[in-house]
Backbone as numpy.savetxt, mean C-alpha at the origin, in Angstrom:
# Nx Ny Nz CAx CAy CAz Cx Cy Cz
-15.02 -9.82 -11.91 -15.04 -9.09 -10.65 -13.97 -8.00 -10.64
-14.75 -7.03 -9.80 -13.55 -5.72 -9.69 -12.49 -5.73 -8.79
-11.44 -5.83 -8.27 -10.34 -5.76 -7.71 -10.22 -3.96 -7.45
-10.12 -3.38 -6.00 -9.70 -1.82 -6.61 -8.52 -2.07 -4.86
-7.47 -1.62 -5.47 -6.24 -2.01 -4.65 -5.79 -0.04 -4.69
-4.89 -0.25 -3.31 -3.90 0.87 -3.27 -2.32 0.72 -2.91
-1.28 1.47 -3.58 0.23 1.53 -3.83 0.56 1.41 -1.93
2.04 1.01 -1.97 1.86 1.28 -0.40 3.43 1.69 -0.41
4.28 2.29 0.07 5.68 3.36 0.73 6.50 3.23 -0.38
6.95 4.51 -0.95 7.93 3.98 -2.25 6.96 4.54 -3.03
6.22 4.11 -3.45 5.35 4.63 -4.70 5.31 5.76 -5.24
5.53 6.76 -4.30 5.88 8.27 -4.17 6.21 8.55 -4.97
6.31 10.00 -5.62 7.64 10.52 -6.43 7.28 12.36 -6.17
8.31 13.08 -6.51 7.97 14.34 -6.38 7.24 15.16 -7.34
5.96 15.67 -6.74 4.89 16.17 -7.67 4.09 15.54 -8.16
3.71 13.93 -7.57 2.54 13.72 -7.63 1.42 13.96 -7.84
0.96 14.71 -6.42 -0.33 14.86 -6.17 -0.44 16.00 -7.50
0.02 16.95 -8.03 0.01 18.23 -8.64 -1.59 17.99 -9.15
-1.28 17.32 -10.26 -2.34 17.33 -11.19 -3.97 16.99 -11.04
-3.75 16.12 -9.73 -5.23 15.60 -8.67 -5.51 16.77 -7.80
-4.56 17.71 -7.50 -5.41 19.26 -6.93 -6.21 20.30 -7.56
-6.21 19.85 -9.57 -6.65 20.95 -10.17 -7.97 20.10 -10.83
-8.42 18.89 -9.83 -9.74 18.43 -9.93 -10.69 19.81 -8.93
-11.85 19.58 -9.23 -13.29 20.84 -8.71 -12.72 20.32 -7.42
-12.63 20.65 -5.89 -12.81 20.70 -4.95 -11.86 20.09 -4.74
-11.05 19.39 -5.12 -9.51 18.55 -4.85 -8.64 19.10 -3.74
-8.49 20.47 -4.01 -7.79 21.31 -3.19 -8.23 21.78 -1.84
-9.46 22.24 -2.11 -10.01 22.18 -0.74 -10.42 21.09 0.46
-10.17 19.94 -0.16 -9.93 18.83 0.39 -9.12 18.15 0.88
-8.21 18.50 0.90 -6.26 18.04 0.79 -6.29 19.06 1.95
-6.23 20.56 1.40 -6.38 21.38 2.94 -7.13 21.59 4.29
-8.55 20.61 4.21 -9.03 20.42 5.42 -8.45 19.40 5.83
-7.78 18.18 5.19 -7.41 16.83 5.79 -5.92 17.27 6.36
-5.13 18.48 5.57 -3.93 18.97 6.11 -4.59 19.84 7.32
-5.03 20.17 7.63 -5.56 20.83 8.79 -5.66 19.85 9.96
-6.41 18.98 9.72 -7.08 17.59 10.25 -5.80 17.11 11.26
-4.39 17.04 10.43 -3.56 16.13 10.89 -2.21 17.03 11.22
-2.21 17.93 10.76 -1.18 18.96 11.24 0.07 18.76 10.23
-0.08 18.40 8.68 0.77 18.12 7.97 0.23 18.74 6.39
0.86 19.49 5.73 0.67 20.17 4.77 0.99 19.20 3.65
-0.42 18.62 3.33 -0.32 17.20 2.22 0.00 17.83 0.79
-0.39 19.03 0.72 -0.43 20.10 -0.40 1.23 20.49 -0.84
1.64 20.95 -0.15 2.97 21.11 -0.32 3.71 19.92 -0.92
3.51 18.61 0.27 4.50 17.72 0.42 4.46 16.70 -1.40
2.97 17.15 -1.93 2.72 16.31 -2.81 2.88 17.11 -3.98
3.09 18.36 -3.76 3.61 19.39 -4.95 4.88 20.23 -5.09
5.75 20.33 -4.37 6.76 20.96 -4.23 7.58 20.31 -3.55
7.62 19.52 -2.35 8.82 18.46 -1.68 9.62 17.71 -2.66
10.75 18.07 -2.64 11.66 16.56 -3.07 12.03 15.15 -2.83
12.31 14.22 -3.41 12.34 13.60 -2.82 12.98 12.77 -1.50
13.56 13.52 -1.12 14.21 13.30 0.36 13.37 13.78 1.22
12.20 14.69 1.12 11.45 15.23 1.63 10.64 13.92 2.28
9.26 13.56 0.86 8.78 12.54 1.03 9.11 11.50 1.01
10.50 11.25 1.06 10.69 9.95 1.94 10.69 9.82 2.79
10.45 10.50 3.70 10.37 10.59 5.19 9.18 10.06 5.17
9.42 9.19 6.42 7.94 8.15 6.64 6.58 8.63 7.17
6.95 9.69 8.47 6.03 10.58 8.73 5.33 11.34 7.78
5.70 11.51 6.81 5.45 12.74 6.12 4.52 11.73 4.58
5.55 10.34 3.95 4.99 9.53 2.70 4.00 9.01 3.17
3.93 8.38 4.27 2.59 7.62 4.56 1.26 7.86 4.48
1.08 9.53 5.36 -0.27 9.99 4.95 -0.47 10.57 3.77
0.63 11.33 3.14 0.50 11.55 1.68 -0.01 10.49 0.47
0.17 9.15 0.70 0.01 7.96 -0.14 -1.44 8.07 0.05
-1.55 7.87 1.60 -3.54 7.43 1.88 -3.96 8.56 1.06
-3.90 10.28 1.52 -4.63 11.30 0.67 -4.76 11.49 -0.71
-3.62 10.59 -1.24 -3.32 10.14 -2.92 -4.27 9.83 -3.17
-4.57 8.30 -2.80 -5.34 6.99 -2.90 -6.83 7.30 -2.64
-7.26 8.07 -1.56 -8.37 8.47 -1.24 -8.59 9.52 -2.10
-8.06 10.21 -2.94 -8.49 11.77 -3.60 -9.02 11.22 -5.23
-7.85 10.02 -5.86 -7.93 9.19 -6.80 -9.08 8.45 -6.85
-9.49 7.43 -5.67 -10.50 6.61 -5.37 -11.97 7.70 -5.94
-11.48 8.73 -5.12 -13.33 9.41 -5.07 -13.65 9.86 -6.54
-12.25 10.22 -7.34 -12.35 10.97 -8.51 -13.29 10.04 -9.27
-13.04 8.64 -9.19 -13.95 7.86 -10.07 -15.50 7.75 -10.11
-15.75 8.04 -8.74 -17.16 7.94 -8.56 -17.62 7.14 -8.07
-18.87 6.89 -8.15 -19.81 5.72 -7.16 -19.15 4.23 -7.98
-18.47 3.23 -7.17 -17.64 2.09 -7.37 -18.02 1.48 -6.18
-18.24 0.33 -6.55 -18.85 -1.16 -5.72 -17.82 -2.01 -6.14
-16.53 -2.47 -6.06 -15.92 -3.19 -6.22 -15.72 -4.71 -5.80
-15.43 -5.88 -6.10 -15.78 -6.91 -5.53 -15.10 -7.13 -4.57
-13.77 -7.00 -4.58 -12.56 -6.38 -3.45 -12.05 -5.47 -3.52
-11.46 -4.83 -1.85 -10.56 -4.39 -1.96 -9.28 -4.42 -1.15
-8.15 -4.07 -1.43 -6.92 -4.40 -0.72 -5.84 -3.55 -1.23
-4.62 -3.45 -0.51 -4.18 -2.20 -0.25 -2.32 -2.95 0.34
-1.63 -2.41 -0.16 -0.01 -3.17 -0.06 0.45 -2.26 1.05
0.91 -3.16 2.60 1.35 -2.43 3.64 0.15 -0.57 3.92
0.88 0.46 4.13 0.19 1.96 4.20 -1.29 1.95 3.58
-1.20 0.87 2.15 -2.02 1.28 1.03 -3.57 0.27 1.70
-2.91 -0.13 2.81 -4.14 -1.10 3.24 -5.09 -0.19 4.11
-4.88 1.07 5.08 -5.13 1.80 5.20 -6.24 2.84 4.07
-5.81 3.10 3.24 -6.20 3.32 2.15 -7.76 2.40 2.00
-7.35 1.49 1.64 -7.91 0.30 1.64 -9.56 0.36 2.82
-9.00 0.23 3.75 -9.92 0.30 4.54 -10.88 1.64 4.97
-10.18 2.77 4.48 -10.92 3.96 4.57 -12.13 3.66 3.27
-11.62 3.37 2.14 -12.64 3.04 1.21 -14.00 2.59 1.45
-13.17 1.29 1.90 -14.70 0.10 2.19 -15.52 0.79 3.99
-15.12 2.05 4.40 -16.03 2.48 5.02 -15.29 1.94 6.68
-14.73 1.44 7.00 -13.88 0.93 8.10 -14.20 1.82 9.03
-13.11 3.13 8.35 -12.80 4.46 8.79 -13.53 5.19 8.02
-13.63 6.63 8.90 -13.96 7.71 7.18 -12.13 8.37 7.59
-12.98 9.20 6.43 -11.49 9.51 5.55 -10.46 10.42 7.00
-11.21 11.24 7.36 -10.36 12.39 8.77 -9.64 10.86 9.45
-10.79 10.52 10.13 -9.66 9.41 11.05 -9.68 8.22 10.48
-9.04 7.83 9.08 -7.92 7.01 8.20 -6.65 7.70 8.20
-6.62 9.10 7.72 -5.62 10.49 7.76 -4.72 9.82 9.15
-5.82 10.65 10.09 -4.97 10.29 11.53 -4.19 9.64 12.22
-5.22 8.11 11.70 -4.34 7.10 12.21 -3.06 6.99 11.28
-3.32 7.26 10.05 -1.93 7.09 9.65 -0.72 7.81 9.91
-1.09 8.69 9.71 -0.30 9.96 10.51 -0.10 9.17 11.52
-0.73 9.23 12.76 0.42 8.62 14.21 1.27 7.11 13.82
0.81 6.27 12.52 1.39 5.07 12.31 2.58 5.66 11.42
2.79 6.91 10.60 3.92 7.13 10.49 4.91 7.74 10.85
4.36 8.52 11.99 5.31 9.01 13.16 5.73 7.91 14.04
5.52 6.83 14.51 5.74 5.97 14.94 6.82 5.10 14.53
6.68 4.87 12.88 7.15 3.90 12.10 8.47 4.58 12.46
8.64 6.06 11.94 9.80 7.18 11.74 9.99 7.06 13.00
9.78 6.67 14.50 10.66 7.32 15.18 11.00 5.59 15.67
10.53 4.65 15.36 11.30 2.91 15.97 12.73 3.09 14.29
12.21 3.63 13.23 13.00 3.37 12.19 14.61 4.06 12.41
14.52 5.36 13.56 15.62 5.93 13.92 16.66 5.21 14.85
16.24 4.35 15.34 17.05 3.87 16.78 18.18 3.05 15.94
18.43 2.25 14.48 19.38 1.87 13.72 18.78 2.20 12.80
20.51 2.31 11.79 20.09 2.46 10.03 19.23 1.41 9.52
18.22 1.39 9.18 17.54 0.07 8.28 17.46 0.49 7.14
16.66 -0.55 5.86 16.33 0.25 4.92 15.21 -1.08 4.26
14.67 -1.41 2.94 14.56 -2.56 1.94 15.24 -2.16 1.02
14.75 -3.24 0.41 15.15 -4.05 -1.33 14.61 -4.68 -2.31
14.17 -4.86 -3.29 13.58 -5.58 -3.95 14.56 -6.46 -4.78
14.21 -7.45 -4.89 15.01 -8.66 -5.57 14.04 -9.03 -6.39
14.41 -9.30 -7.59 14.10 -9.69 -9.17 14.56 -10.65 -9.55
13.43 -11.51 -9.61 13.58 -13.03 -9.86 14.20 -13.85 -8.85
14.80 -14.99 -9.72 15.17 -15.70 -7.93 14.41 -17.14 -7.82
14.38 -18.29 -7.31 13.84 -19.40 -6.53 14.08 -18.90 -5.10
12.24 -18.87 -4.90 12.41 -18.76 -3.02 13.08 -19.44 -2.28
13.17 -20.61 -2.69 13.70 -21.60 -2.12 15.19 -21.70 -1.77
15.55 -20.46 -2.99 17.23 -20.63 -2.70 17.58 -19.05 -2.38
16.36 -17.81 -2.20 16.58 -16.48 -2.09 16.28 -16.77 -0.48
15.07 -17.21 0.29 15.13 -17.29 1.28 15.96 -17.56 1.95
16.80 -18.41 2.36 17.52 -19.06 3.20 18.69 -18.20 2.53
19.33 -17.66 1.96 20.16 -16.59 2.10 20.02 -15.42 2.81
18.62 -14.78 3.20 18.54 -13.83 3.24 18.40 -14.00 4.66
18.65 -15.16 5.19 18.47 -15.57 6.77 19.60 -15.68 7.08
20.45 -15.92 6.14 22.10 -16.10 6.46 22.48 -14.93 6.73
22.05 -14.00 5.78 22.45 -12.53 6.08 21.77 -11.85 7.42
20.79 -12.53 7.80 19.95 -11.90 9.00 18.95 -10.86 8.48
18.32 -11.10 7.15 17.46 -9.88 6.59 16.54 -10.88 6.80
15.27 -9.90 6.80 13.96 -10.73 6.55 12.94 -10.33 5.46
12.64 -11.47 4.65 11.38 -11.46 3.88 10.10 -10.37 4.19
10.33 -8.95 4.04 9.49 -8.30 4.86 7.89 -7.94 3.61
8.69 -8.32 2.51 7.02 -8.24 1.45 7.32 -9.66 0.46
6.66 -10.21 0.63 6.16 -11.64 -0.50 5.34 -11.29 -1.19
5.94 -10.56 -2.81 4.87 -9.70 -3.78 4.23 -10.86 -4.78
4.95 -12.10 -4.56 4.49 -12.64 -6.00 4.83 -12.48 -7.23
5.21 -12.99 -8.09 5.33 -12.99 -9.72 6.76 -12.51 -9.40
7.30 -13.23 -8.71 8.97 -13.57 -8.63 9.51 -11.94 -8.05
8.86 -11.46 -7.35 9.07 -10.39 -6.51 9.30 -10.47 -5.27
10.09 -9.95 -4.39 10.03 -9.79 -2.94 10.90 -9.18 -2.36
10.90 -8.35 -1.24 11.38 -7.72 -0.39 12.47 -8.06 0.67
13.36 -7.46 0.64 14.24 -7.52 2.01 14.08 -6.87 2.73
14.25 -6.98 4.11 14.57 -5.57 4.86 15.45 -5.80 6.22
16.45 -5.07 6.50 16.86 -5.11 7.83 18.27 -4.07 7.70
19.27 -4.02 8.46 20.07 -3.13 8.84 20.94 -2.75 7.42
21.42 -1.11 7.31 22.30 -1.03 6.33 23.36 -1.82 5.70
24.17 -2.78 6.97 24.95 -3.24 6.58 24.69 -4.58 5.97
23.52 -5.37 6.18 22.67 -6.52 5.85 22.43 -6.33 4.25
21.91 -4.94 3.94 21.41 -4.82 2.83 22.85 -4.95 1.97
23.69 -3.64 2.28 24.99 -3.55 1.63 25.30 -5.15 1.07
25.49 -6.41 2.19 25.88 -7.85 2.02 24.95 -8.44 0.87
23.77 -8.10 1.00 22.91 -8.61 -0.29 23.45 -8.32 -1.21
23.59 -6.56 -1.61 23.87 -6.41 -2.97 24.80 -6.72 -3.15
26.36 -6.96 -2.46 27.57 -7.46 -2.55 27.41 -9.14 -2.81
26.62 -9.27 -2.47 26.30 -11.22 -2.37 25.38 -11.65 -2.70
24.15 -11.25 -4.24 22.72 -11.72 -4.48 22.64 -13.19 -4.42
21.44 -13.40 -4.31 21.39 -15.18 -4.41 21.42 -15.83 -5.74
21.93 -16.94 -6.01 21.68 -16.95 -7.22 20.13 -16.99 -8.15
20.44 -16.45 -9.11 19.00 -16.24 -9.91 18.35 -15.08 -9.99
18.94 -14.38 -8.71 18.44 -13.25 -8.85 18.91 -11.82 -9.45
18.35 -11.23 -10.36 18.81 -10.46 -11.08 19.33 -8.92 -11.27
18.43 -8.61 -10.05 18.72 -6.96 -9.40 18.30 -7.07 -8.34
18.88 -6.36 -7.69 18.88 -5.80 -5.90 18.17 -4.54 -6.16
17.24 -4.15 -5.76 17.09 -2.52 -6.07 16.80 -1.93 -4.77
17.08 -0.90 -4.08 16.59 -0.05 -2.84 15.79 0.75 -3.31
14.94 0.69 -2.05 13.40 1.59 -2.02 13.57 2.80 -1.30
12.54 3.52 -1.69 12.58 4.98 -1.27 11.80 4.89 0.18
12.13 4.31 0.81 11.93 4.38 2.08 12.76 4.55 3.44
12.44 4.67 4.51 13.44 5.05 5.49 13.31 3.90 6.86
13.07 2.80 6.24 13.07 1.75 7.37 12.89 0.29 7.43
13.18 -0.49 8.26 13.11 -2.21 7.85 11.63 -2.02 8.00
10.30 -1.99 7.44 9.10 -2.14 7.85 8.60 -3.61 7.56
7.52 -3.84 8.47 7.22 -5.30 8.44 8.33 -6.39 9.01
9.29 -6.19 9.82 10.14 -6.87 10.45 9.88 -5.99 12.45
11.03 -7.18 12.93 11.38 -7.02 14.40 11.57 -5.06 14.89
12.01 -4.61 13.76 12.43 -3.39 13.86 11.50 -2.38 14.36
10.18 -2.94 13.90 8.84 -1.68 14.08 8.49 -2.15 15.45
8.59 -3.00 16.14 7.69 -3.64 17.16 7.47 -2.38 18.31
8.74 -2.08 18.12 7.94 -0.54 19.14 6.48 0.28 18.90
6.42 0.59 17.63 5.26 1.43 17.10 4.26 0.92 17.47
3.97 -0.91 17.51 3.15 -1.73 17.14 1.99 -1.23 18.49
2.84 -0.96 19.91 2.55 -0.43 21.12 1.59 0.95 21.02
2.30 1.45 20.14 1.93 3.00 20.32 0.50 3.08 18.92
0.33 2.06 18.14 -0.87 2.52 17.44 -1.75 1.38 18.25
-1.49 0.22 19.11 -2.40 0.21 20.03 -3.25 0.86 20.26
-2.61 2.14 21.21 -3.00 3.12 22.43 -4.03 3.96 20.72
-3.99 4.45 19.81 -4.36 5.26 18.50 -5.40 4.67 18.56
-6.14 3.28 18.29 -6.64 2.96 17.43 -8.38 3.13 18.56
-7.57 3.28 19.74 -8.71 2.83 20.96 -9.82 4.64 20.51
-8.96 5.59 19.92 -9.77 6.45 19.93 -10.59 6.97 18.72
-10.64 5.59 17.90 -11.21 5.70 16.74 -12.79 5.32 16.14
-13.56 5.63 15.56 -14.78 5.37 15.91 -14.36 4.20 14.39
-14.79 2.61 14.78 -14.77 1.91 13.67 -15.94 0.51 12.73
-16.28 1.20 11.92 -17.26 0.31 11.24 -17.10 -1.21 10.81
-17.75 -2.00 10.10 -17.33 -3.53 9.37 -17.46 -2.73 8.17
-16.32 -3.53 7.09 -16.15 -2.96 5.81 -17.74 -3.16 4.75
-17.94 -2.59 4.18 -18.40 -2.30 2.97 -18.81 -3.40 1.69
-17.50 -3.46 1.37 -16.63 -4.14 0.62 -15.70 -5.24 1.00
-15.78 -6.48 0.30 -14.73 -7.83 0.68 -13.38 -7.02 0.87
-13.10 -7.39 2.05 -11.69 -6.79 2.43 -10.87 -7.94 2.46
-8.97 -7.67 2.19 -8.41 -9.07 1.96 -7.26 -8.08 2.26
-6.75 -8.96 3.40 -5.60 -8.71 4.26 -4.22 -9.46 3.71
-3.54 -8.21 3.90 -2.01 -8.39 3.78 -1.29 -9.65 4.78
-1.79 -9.95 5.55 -0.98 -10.38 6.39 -1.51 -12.03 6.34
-2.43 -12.72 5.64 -2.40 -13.95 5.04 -3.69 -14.06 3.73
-3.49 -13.22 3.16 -4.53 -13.54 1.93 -5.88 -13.30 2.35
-6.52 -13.19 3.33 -7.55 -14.03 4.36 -8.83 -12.96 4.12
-10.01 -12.74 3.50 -11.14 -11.86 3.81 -11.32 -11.89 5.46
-11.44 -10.29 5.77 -11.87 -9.74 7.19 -12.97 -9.21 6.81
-14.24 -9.45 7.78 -15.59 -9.47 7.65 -15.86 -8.34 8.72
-15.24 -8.16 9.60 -15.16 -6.87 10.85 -14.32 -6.04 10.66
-14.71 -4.64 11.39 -13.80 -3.86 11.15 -12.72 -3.56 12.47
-13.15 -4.47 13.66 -12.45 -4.40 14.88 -11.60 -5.62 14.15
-11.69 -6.20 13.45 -10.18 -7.35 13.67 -9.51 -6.58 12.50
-9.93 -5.92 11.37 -8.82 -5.33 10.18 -8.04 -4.13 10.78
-8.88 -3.82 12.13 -8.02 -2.46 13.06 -6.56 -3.31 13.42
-6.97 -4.46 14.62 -6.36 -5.54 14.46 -4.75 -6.13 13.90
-5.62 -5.99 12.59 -4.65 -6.81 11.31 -3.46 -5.26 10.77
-4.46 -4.03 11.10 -3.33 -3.31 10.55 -2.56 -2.79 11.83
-2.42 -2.88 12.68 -1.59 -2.37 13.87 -0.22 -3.31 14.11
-0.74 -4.74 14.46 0.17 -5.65 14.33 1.08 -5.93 12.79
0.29 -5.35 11.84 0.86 -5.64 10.41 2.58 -5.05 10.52
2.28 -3.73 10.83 3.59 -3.21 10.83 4.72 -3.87 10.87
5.30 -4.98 11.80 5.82 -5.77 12.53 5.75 -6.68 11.72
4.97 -7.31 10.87 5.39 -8.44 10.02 5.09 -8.48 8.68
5.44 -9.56 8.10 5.61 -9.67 6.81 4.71 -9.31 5.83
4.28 -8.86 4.91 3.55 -8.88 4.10 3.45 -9.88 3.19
2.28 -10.45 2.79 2.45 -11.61 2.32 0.89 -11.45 0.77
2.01 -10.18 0.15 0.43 -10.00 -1.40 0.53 -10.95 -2.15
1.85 -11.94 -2.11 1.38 -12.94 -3.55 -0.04 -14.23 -2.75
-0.81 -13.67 -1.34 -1.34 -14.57 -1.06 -2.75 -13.71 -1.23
-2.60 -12.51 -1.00 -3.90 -11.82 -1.58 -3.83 -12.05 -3.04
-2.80 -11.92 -4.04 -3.17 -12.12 -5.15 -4.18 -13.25 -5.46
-3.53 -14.57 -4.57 -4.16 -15.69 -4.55 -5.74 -15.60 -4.68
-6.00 -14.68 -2.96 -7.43 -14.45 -3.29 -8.51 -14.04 -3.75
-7.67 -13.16 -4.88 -7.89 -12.26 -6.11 -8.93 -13.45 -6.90
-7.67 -14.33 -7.17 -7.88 -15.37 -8.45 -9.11 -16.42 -7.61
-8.91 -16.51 -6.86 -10.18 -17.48 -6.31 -11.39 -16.93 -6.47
-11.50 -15.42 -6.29 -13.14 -14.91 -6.12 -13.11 -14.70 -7.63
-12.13 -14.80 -8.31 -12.65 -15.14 -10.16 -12.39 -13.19 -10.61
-11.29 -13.05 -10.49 -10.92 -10.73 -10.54 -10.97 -10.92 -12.01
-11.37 -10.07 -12.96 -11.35 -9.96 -13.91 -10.70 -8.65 -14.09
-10.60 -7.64 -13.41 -10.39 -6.46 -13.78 -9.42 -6.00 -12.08
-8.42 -5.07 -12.22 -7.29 -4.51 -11.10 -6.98 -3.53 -11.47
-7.38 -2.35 -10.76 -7.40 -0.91 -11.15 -6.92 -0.94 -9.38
-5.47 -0.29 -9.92 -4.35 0.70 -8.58 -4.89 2.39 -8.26
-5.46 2.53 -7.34 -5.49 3.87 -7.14 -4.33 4.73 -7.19
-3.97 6.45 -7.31 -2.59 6.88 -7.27 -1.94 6.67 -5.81
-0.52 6.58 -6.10 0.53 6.99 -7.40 0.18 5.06 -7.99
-0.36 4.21 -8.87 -0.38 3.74 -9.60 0.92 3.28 -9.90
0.93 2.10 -10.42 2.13 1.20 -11.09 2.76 0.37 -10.48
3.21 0.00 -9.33 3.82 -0.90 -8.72 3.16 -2.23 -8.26
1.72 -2.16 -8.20 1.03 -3.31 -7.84 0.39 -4.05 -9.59
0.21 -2.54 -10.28 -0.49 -3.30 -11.59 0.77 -4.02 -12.33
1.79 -3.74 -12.07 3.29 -4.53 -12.67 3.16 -6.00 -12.14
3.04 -6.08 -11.11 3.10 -7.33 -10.98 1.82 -8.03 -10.94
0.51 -7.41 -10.98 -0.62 -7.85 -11.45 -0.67 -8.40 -13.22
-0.03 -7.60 -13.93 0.20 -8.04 -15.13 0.92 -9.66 -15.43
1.81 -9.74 -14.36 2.48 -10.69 -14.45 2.08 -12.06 -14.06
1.49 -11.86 -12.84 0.64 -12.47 -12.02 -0.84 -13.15 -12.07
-1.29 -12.61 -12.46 -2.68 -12.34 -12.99 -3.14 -12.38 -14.72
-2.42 -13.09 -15.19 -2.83 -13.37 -16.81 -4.07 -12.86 -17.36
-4.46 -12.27 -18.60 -6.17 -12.39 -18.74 -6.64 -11.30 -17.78
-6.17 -11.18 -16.61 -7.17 -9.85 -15.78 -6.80 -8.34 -16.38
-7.84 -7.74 -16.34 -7.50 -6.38 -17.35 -7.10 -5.37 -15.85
-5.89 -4.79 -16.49 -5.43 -4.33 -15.18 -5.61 -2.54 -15.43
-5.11 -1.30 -14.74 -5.09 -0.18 -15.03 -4.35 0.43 -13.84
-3.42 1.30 -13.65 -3.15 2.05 -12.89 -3.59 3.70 -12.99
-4.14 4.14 -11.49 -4.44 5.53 -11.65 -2.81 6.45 -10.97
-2.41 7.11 -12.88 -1.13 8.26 -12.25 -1.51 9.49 -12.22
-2.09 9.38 -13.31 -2.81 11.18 -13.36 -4.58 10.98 -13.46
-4.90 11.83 -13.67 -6.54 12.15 -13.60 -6.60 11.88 -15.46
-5.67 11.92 -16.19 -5.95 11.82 -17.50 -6.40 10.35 -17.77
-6.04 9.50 -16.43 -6.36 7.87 -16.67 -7.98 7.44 -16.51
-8.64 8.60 -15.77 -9.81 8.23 -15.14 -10.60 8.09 -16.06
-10.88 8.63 -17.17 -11.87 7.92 -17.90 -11.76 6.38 -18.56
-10.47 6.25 -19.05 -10.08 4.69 -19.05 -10.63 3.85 -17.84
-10.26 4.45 -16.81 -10.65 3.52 -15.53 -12.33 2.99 -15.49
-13.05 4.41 -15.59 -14.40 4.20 -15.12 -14.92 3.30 -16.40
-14.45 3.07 -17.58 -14.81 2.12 -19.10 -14.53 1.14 -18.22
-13.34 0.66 -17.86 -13.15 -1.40 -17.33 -14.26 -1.07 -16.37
-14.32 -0.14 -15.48 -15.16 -0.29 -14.61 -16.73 -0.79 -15.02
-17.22 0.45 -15.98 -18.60 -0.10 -16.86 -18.82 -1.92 -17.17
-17.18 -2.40 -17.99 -17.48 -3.32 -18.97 -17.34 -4.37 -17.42
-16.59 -4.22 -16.31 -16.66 -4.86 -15.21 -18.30 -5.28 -14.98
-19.11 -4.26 -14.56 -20.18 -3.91 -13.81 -21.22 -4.67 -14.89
-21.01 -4.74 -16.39 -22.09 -5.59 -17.32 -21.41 -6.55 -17.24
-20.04 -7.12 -17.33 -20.04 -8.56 -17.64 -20.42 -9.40 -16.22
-20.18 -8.86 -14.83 -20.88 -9.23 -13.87 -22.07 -9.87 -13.98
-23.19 -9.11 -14.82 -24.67 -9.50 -15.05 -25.56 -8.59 -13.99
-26.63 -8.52 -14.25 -27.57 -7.78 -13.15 -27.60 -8.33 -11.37
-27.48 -9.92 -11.20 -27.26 -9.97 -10.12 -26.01 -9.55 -9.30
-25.06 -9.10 -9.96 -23.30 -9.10 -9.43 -22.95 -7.48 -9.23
-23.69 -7.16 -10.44 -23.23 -5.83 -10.94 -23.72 -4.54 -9.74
């Protein structure tokens, strides 16, 4: 089975998008969706630095227009799931038909103006911690008053909460754990911190026209297939606000039997720990357009080893 997942905040880097604008129509596509939302995705994904796109307003819809420009490059894809890390679930759901692509853009856009303006009221930030027993990383990170804001799986996971919280981590790791690393992001997301926004993409979502997915959809927020597209509206509004929890989608990866995990761009952060995670599943990340023919091959050998009824 096919797995087709998208990157979610962080993933970024400067000059991304470059090489996905000098696909046939790429460009003219990026500029009606920058039109669409009042944010020049073109620029931000070819010339911004990175202090630029770290700004949340600005990375968030850039990631979806990534993910969505990547996704289409491949072509007609029936995947067996799909799922999408925090932003990238968005992504995610524009795919399997939820949303179309203008108002996926949108909403994200107001979910990252939102995120950016609850993320201003204190310094926050994350972290990733490497390696570790949960058992003995958790309950530190409660001592410190941070919270578990992504559970990646394959000995991965997230902190997030105030500058000075984080500072105490890296001054104080738990034992076992091997690096502290900070993310290119600008906020505790998935904690107490967003709950403001959570209000304000409420009021967003009421003006959205929304379908049932497509495609097996599998939510961040407990592993769980959503069969409607009014409860994954739902699942991503309230998501903001809490934890992410992918080592439980991974879970449901391995139950529906994934043989194959192809990351839409920017690529690499989910197939890393899919590698790890996921033994035996043939994985691929999309960074450039030079990957896509690799991609659409697992895709082929996906679609025959399925058999005629699957495929």
């Amino acid at each position: 089975m096919l797995v087709l997942v998208a990157p979610g905040q962080g993933a970024q880097a400067p000059g991304f998008l470059t090489p996905w604008l000098e696909l046939p129509g790429a460009a003219d596509r990026v500029a009606a969706w920058s039109d669409a939302i009042g944010l020049d995705l073109a620029h931000y994904g070819t010339e911004a630095d990175a202090d630029a796109i770290r700004d949340t307003a600005v990375a968030q819809p850039l990631l979806v227009a990534a993910g969505l420009l990547s996704a289409a490059a491949l072509g007609e894809v029936a995947p067996g799931a799909v799922a999408g890390h925090s932003v990238g679930e968005i992504t995610a759901a524009a795919y399997a038909g939820v949303l179309d692509e203008v108002a996926a853009l949108k909403f994200v856009r107001a979910r990252g103006l939102a995120m950016a303006e609850a993320a201003a009221v204190t310094e926050t930030g994350m972290a990733a911690l490497l390696g570790g027993d949960p058992e003995i990383v958790l309950p530190h990170l409660e001592k410190l008053g941070l919270t578990a804001a992504n559970v990646n799986g394959a000995g991965q996971l997230v902190a997030a909460g105030t500058a000075e919280q984080l500072a105490a981590l890296a001054a104080e790791k738990p034992e076992g754990v091997r690096r502290v690393v900070a993310l290119k992001v600008a906020g505790a997301f998935h904690t107490r911190h967003m709950a403001p926004a959570v209000e304000v993409l409420q009021e967003s979502v009421r003006e959205l026209t929304v379908r049932d997915p497509e495609f097996t959809y599998v939510s961040n927020r407990d592993g769980r297939t959503v069969s409607t597209g009014a409860e994954i509206m739902t699942r991503l509004v309230g998501q903001i606000a809490n934890p992410v929890r992918w080592d439980l989608c991974l879970e449901n990866f391995k139950e529906q039997g994934v043989t194959t995990f192809i990351e839409v761009c920017p690529g690499g952060t989910l197939t890393g720990i899919a590698k790890r995670a996921l033994p035996g599943v043939r994985t691929l990340a999309l960074k450039t357009p030079k990957d896509l023919d690799a991609a659409r091959e697992l895709i082929a050998q996906s679609a025959a080893s399925a058999g005629p009824a699957q495929a």
